[in-house]
N, C-alpha and C positions, 0 to 999 in steps of 0.2 A: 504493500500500500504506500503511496504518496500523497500529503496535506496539499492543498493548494498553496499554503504559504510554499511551501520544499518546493512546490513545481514552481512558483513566480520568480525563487532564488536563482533559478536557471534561466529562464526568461531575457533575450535583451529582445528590446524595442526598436525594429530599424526605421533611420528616417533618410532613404537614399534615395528617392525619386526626384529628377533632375526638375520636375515641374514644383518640387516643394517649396510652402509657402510658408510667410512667419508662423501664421494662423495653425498650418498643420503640425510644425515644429512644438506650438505652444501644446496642441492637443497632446503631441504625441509626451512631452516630460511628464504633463500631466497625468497620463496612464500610466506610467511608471513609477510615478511618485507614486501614486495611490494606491498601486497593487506591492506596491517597493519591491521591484524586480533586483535583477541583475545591474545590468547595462542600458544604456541608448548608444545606439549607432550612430554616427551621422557622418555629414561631409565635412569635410575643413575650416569649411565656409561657417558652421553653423557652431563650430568648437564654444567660442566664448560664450553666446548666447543660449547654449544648450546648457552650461556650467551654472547661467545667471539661476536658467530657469529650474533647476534641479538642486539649487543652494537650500542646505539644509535636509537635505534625502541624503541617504545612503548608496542612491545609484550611481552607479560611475559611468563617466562619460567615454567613449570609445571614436577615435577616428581613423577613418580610411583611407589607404595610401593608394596611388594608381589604379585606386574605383573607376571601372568593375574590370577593365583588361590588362591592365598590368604593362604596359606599352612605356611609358617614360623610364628615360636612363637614370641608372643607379644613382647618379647621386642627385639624381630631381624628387627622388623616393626618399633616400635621406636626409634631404634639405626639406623635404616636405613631414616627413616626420616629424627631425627636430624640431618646426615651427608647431606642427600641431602640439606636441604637448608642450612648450613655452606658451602656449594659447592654453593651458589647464588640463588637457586631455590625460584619462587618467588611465588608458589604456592604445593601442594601435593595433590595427586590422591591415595587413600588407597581401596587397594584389602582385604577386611574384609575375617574371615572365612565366610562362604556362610554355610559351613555343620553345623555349630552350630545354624544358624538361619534356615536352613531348619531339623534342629535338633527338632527344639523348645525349645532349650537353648539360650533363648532370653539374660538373663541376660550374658553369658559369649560372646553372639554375641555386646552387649551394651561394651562391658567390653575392649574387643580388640579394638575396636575404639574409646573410651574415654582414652584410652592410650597412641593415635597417637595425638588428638585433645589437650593434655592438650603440648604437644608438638609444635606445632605449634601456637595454641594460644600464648606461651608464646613469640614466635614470629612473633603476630601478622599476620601470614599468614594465607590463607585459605585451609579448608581441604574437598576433595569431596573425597564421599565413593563409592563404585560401589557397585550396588547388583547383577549384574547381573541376570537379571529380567526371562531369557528363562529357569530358572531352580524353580522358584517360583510360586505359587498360587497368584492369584489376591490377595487372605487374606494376605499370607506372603510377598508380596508389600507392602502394606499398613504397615504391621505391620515394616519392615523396615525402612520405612520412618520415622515411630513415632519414633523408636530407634534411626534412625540418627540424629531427630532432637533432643533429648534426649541428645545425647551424644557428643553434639558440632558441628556437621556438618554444613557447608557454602551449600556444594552442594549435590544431590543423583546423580549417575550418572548408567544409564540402562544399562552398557552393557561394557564389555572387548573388545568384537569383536572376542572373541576367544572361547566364547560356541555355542553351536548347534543353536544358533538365535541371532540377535540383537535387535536393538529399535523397538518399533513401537509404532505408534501414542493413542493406546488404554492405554499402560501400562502409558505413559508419562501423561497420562490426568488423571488415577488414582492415578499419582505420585503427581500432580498438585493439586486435589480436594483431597486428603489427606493432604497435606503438605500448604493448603488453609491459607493465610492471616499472613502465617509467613515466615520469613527471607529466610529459606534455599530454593535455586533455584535448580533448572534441568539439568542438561546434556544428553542430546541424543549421544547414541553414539553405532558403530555396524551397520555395512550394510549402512552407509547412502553413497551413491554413486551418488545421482542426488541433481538436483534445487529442485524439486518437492519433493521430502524424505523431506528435510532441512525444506523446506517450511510448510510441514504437521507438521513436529516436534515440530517447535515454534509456529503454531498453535494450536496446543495441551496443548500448556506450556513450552514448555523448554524454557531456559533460553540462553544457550551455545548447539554447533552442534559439535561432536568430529568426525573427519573422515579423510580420508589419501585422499583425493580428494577434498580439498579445491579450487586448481586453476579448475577444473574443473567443478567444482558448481558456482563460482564466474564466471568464464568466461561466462557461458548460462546464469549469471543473469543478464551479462553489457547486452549481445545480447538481451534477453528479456527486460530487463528495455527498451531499446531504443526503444519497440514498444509500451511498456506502460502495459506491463501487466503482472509486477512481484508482486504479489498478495499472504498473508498468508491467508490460508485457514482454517480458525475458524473452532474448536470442539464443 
């Protein structure tokens, strides 16, 4: 069994959609505060004013590096880091090159994110890398994972939301049984739009649930918890 509070503590709230407004940004701390999630996601752009409006919560703020392709040179990624969190970011979400690891230019796919990582480390922050998973091999999964954690990574995270697929429950568990008995956790993220998604996820392994429908998944988990049968469903 899992409380609704336990699942909210997993929970971040993304605010990435390039049409975002202040208006939506305010809703979105707003649901975070009140459910006191995890995290908010957001842009670079939105760093300081997502800190204003989350002053006094316990959420931490999270921002995004070369959202959602990963396309800018290494050190546009870590000049863009370090601004983010001198702008208060209490955490970093790094969009790696993907073509260099679906290259099989493993070492300059390690290389770009041990760039970001020695970065934040020195600020004590934590750095989650995306692979985004719908454009990889079960093998080149794995072999991600070994690089992330190679290269400093806190978190692996499956997914932008913005390639041809998101999470699923198969890839997170070989996220999980790869990345077996050490440090770096999971983020699910991409598509996840119910209780049940959420629930598979961290039943697979993840650690943290990324998705723009947190009131919505937390709302059918108070309704279900009150019947007694909000339940993770083991891999």
């Amino acid at each position: 069994m899992i409380t609704v509070k336990q699942l909210a503590s997993a929970m971040e709230q993304t605010v990435l959609r390039p049409e975002t407004t202040d208006a939506i940004l305010k809703e979105c701390c707003q649901i975070a505060k009140s459910w006191d999630i995890a995290a908010l996601c957001v842009r670079p752009c939105d760093i300081v004013e997502a800190k204003r409006l989350l002053h006094g919560s316990d959420v931490k703020t999270c921002a995004t590096i070369a959202f959602p392709h990963g396309g800018a040179k290494t050190n546009i990624k870590v000049a863009a880091a370090a601004d983010a969190l001198e702008d208060g970011a209490d955490e970093i979400e790094l969009m790696p090159n993907i073509g260099s690891l679906t290259s099989g230019n493993f070492t300059e796919f390690e290389r770009d994110i041990k760039a970001v990582s020695l970065v934040t480390y020195r600020q004590n922050k934590p750095l989650r890398v995306i692979l985004e998973t719908c454009y990889l091999s079960k093998q080149l999964i794995a072999e991600g994972c070994r690089i992330c954690l190679s290269a400093g990574a806190d978190y692996v995270v499956t997914s932008t939301g913005y390639g041809i697929a998101g999470a699923n429950a198969e890839d997170v568990a070989l996220m999980k049984a790869t990345l077996a008995d050490e440090n770096v956790k999971i983020k699910a993220s991409g598509g996840i739009k119910t209780l049940d998604s959420a629930l598979e996820m961290l039943g697979a392994g993840g650690s943290r649930i990324g998705t723009g429908f947190v009131k919505t998944i937390l709302e059918e988990a108070s309704a279900r918890q009150r019947e007694g049968v909000l339940d993770i469903v083991r891999r």
